[in-house]
C-alpha positions in Angstrom: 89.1 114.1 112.4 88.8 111.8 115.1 90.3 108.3 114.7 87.5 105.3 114.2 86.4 103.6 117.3 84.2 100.7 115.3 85.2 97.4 116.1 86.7 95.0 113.3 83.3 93.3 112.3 85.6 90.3 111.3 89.0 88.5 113.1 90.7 85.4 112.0 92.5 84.0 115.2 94.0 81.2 113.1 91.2 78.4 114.2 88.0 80.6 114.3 86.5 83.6 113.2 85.0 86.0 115.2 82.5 88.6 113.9 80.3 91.6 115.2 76.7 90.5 115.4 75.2 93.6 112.7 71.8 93.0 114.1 72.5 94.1 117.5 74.2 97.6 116.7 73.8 100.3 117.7 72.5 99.4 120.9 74.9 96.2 121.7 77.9 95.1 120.5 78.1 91.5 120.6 80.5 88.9 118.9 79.5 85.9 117.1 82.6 82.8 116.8 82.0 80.9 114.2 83.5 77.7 113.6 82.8 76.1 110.4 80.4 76.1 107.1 76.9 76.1 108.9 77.3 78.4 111.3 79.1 80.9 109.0 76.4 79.9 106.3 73.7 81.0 109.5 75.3 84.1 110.3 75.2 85.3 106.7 71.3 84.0 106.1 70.2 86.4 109.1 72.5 89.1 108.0 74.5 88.8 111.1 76.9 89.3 108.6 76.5 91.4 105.6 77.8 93.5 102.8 78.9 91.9 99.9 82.6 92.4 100.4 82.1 90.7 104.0 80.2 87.8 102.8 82.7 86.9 100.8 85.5 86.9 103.1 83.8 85.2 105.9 82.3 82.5 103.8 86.0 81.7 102.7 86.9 81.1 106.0 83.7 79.4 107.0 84.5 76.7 104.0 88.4 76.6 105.4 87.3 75.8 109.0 84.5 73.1 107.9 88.0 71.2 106.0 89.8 71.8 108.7 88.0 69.9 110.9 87.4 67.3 108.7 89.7 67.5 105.8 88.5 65.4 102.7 86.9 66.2 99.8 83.7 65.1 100.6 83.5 68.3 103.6 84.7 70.6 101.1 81.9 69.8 98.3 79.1 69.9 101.8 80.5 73.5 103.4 81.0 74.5 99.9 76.9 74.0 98.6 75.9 75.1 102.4 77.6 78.6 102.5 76.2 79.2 98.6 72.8 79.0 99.1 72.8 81.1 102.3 72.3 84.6 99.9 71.7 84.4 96.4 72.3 87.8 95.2 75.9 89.5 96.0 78.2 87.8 93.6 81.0 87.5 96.2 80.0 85.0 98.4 79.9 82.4 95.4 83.6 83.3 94.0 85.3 83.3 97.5 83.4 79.8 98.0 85.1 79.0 94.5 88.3 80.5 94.7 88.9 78.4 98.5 87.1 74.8 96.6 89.8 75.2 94.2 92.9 76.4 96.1 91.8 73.3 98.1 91.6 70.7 95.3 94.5 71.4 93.6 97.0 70.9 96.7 95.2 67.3 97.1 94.5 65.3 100.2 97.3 65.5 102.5 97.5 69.9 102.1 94.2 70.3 101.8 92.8 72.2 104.6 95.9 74.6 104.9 95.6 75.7 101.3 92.1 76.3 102.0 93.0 78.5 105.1 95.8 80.2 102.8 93.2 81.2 100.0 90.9 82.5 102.7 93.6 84.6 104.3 94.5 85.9 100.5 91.0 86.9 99.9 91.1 89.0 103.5 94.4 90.3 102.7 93.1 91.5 99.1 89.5 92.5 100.7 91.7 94.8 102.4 94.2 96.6 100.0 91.1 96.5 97.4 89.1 98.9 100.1 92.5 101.2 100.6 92.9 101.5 96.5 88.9 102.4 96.0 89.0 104.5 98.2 91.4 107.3 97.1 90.2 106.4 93.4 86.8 107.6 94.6 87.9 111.0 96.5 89.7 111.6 93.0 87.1 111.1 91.4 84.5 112.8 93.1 86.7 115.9 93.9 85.1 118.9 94.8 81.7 117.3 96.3 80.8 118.5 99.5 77.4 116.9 100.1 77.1 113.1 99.5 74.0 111.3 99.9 74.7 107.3 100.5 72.4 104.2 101.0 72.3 101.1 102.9 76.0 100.3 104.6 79.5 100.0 102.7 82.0 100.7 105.4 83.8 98.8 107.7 81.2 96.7 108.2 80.3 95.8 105.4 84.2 94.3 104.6 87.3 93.6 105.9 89.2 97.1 105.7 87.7 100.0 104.4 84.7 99.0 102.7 83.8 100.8 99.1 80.9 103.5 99.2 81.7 104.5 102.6 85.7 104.2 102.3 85.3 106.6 99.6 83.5 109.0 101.9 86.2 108.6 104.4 88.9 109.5 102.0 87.4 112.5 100.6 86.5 113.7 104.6 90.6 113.1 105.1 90.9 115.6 102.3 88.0 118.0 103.2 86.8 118.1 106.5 83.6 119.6 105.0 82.1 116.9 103.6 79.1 115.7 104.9 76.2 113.0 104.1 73.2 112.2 103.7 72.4 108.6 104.8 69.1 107.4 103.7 67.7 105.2 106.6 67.6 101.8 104.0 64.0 100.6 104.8 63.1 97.9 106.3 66.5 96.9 108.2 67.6 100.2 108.6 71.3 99.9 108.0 72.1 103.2 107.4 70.1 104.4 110.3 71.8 101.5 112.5 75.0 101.2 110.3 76.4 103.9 108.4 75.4 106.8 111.4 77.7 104.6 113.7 80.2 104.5 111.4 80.2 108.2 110.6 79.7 108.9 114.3 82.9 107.1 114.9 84.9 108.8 112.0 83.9 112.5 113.1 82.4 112.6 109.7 79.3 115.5 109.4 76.3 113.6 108.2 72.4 113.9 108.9 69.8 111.0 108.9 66.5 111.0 106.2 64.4 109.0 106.0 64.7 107.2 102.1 61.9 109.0 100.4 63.0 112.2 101.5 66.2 111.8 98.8 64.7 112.7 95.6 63.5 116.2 96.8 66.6 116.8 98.6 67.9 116.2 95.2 65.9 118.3 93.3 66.3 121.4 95.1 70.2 121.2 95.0 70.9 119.5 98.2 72.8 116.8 96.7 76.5 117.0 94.9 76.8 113.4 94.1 75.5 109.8 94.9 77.2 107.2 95.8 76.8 103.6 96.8 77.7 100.6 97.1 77.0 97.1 94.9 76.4 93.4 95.3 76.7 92.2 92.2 77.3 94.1 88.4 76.9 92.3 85.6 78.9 92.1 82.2 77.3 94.9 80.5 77.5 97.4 83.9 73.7 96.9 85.1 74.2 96.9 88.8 72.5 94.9 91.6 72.4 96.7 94.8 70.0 97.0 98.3 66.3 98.1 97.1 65.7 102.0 96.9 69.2 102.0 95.1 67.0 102.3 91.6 65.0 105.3 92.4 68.4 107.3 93.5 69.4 106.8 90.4 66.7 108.0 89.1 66.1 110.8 90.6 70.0 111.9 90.5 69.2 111.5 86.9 66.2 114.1 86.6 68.6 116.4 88.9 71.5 116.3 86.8 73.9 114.9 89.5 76.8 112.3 89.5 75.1 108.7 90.5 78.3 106.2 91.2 78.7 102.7 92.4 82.0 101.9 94.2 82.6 98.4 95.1 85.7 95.2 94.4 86.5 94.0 91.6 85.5 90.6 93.1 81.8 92.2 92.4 81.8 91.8 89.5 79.9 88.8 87.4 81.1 89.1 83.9 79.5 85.9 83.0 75.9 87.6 83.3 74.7 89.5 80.9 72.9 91.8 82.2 70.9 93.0 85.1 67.9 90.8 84.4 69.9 88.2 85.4 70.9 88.5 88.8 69.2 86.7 91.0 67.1 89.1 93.6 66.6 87.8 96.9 63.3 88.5 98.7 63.4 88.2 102.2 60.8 87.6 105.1 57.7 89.8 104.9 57.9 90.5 108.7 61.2 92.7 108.2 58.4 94.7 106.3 56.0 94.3 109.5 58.3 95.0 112.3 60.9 97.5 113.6 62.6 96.9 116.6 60.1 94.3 117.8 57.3 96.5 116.9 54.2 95.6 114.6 53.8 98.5 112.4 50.5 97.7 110.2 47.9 95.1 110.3 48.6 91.7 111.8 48.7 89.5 108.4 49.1 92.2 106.2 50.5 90.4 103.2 53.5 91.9 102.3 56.4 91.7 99.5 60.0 91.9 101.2 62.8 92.7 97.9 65.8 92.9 98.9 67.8 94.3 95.8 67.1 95.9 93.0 68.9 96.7 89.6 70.1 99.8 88.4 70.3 100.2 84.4 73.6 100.6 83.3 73.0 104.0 81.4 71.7 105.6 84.6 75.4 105.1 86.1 78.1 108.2 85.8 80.5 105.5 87.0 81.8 102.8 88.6 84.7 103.4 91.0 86.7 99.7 92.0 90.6 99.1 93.2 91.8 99.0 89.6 90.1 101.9 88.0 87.1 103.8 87.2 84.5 102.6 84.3 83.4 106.0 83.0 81.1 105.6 80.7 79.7 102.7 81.8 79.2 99.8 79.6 80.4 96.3 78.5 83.8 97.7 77.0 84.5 99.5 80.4 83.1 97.4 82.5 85.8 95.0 80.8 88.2 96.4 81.3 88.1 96.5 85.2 88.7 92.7 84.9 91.7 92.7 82.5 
């Protein structure tokens, strides 16, 4: 298999961050440096940057530059409320922003902005060995599946190392060269179309393009050996927040009697939810419904609803497939247990 040409979509240089503009690609690779909390907080809100795994990182060291050019407390609380409220649904953003506020308080005043660059660097580094462990958890898990049929984009893009959904995929192709996908488009941004083909391209993985309403009927007439995506947010009780269409997949993986598994961090976790009703689903600009590419598609003024997630029941889960183990059946005990 050939050896992955995709460009890091994030580097720390030790003073700014530099990231792969995700709304250019395919076409253009182009990279974004970002320099403190409301750029970073910008980059995220236009999905520049994207992927819950991603948004955490980066928003770590988007709060780590904004104190390190002005180190105080009163900075850290600004950048800190700034890069929350740029997306409200993947849980990781909020706990990196959390994790660097309070690496930062606790070294007080004078160390300050270097513990806040120290706990970004951590939550890279762990980002990182978090995609590596998933990974080979998932191609254990889903030995013997040939045919995998993915959504949105959960590779390298979407984190600092391997990415979950799509690091799984990579690991079981290292193992059989046969595998192949099925990558849903992921209406109306098109990330897998854009996203996950690149990626796959890259790898020298097999895969094919459908369009997302094309899934279920592949499924149905046996096309399919497993599911398997990634997740922005889970909650306590193993409900599971992830791009829209995620819900019917599961569905319909249901009705055809095939595996349906999330595979995400940890650090996507939210045990202090509930449930899925919840999370907090973002809806986004009705012209991403409109357009494509620059191109009106219906109606000028067609009123339109734009969600960007939806949730995925807990019992429709086979599993869920993170860096410390496998939650099989799904449901607050094992979901529980992931966090222990």
């Amino acid at each position: 298999m050939a050896e992955p040409v995709v460009p890091p979509a994030v580097r720390w240089d030790g003073r700014r961050l530099h990231v792969l503009d995700q709304t250019l690609l395919p076409a253009r690779e182009a990279v974004l440096t970002l320099e403190g909390a409301e750029d970073t907080a910008a980059a995220i809100r236009r999905l520049a940057v994207r992927g819950a795994p991603l948004i955490g990182v980066v928003a770590a060291y988007g709060l780590a530059m904004e104190v390190a050019r002005e180190p105080g407390l009163g900075a850290l609380e600004r950048g800190a409320e700034r890069l929350r409220s740029a997306r409200p649904t993947a849980v990781n953003l909020g706990w990196a922003v959390d994790r660097v506020t309070a690496a930062a308080r606790a070294a007080g005043p004078a160390q300050l902005a270097g513990a806040a660059r120290a706990e970004a660097e951590a939550i890279e580094r762990e980002n990182r060995d978090a995609g590596a462990a998933l990974a080979q958890r998932g191609a254990d898990f889903l030995r013997g599946a040939r045919r995998v049929l993915t959504h949105c984009n959960t590779g390298e893009l979407a984190a600092a190392g391997r990415g979950s959904a799509l690091g799984v995929v990579a690991a079981m192709a290292e193992r059989d060269p046969g595998v192949r996908v099925l990558v849903c488009e992921t209406r109306p941004l098109l990330q897998g179309a854009r996203l996950t083909t690149w990626e796959l391209a890259a790898a020298g993985i097999g895969h094919e393009l459908i369009v997302d309403a094309a899934a279920a009927g592949l499924m149905r007439r046996g096309e399919v050996d497993a599911v398997l995506v990634g997740f922005d947010r889970a909650a306590a009780n193993g409900d599971t927040a992830n791009k829209v269409g995620t819900y019917g997949h599961a569905l319909a993986a249901r009705a055809a009697q095939i595996p349906f598994v999330f595979a995400g961090p940890t650090s996507s976790i939210d045990p202090t939810l509930a449930s899925g009703e919840a999370i907090e689903l973002e809806e986004r600009d009705a012209d991403e419904v409109r357009h494509a590419a620059g191109a009106l598609l219906t109606v000028p003024g067609t009123p339109c609803r734009n969600p960007a997630f939806d949730v995925t029941p807990a019992e429709l889960v086979t599993a869920v497939v993170t860096e410390r183990g496998v939650a099989q059946p799904v449901n607050r005990q094992t979901m529980a247990a992931l966090l222990a």
